[in-house]
C-alpha positions as CSV (number, residue, x, y, z in Angstrom):
1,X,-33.8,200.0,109.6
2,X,-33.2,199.6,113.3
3,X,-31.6,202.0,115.6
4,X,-28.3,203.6,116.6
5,X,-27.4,205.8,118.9
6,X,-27.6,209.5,118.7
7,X,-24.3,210.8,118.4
8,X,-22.0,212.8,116.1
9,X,-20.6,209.7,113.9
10,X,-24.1,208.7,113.3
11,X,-25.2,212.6,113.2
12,X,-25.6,212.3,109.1
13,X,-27.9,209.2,109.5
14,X,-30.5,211.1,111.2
15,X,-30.3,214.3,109.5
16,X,-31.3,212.1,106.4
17,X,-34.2,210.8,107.9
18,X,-35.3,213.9,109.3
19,X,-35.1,215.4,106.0
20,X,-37.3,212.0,104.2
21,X,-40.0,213.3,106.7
22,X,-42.7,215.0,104.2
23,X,-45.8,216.9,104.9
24,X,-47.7,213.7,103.0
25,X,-45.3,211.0,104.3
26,X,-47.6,208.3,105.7
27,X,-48.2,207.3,108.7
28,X,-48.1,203.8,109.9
29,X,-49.7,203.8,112.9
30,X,-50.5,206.7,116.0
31,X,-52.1,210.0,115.3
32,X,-49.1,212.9,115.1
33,X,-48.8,214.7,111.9
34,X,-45.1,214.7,110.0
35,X,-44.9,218.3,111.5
36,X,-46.0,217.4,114.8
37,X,-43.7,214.8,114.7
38,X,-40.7,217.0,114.8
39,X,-41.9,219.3,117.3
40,X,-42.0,216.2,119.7
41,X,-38.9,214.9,118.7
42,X,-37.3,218.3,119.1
43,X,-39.1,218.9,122.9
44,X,-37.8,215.7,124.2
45,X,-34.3,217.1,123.2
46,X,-34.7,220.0,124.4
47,X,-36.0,218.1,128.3
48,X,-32.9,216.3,128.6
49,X,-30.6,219.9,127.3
50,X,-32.7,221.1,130.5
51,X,-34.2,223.8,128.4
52,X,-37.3,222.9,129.0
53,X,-38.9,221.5,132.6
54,X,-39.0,217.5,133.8
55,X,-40.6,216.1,136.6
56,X,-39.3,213.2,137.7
57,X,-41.8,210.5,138.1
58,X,-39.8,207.4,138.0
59,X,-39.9,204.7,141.3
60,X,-37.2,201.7,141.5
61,X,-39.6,199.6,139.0
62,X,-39.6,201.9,136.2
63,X,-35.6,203.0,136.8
64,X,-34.9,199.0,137.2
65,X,-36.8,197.0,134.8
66,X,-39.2,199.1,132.4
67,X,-36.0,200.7,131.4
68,X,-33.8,197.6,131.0
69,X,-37.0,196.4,129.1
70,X,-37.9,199.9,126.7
71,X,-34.4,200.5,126.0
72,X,-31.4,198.1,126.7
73,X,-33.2,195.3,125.1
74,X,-33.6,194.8,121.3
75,X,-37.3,194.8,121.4
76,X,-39.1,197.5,119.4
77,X,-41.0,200.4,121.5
78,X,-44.7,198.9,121.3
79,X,-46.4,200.8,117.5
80,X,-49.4,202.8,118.8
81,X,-49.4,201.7,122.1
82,X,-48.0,204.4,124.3
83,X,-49.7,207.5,125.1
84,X,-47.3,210.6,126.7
85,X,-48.2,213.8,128.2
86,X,-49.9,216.4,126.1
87,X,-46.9,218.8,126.7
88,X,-45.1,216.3,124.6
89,X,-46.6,216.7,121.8
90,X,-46.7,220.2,121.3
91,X,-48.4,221.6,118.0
92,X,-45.9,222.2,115.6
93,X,-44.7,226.3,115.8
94,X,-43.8,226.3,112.2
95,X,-44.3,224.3,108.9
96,X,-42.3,221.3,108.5
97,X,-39.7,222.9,107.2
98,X,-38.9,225.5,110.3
99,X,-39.6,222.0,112.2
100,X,-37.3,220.5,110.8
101,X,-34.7,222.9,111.1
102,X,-35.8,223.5,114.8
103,X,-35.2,219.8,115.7
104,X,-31.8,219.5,113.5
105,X,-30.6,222.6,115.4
106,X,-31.9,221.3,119.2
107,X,-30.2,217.8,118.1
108,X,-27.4,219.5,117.2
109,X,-27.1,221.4,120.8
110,X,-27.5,217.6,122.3
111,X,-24.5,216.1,120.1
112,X,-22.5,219.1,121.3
113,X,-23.4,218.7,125.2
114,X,-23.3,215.3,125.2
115,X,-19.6,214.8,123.9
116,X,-18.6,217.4,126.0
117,X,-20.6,216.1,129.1
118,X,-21.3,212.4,128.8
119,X,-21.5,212.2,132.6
120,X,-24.0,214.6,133.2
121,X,-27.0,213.3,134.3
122,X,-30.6,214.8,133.6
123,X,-34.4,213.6,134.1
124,X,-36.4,211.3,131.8
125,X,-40.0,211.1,133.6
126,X,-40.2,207.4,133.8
127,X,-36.7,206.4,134.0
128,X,-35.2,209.1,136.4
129,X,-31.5,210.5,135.8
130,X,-29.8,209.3,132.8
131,X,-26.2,210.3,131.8
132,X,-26.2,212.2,128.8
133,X,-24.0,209.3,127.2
134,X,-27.1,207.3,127.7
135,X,-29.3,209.7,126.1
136,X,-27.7,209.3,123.1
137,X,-29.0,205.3,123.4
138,X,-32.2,206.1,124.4
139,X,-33.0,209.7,122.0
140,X,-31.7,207.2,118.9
141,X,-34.0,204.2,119.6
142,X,-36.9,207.1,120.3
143,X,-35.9,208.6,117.2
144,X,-35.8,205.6,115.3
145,X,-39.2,204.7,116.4
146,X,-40.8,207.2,114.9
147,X,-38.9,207.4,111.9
148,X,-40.2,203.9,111.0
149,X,-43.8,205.4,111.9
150,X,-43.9,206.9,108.7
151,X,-41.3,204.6,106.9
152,X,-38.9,206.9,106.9
């Protein structure tokens, strides 16, 4: 299906694919659950909203060209490949259901700060600060990602 960016006009896009998410949606490749799934999705939101703590560990290679590589070019993120921090894949606090209204409601927090702050910058661990304008890029290629995961 590709990617767009996270933002309001493409708000209803995601939302449906949130909501195609099942408990016994299959998964394609990598090892998170459906409801695990959402819980990362919605801690990543909740990092760049600030509401949760980032450590910067980005140099000039990762800013520079990993980034240009992972999210301004077309190419796919690598399927299965890339392994993050435990505390970024938190076990799921509800069902799939509270998940997913957890991560609608954190995205929804996001849309809101973003269009109202597009300039602010906050920290993404490998590719330093990013304006909240480019998180919107960045959360809807993520997103998109792992909605293909499990063909959603």
């Amino acid at each position: 299906m590709g990617y767009v960016h996270l933002n309001p006009a493409n708000r209803e896009q995601f939302v449906a694919r949130i909501n195609a998410l099942k408990t016994d949606s299959n998964r394609l490749w990598g090892k998170l659950e459906p409801a695990g799934l959402l819980a990362h999705l919605t801690i990543a939101l909740q990092g760049t909203l600030e509401e949760v703590k980032i450590t910067d560990e980005s140099n000039f290679f990762s800013r520079h060209i990993i980034r240009r590589i992972a999210i301004d070019s077309p190419l796919p993120f690598p399927k299965g490949m890339i392994k993050v921090p435990d505390h970024f894949t938190p076990a799921p606090q509800g069902n799939i259901d509270e998940e997913r209204t957890r991560l609608i409601q954190t995205m929804d927090r996001f849309l809101e700060t973003s269009e109202r702050e597009p300039n602010r910058k906050t920290v993404q661990p490998l590719f330093g600060p990013l304006t909240l304008k480019y998180w919107q890029k960045l959360h809807g290629k993520h997103m998109a990602h792992h909605f293909e995961q499990f063909g959603v």
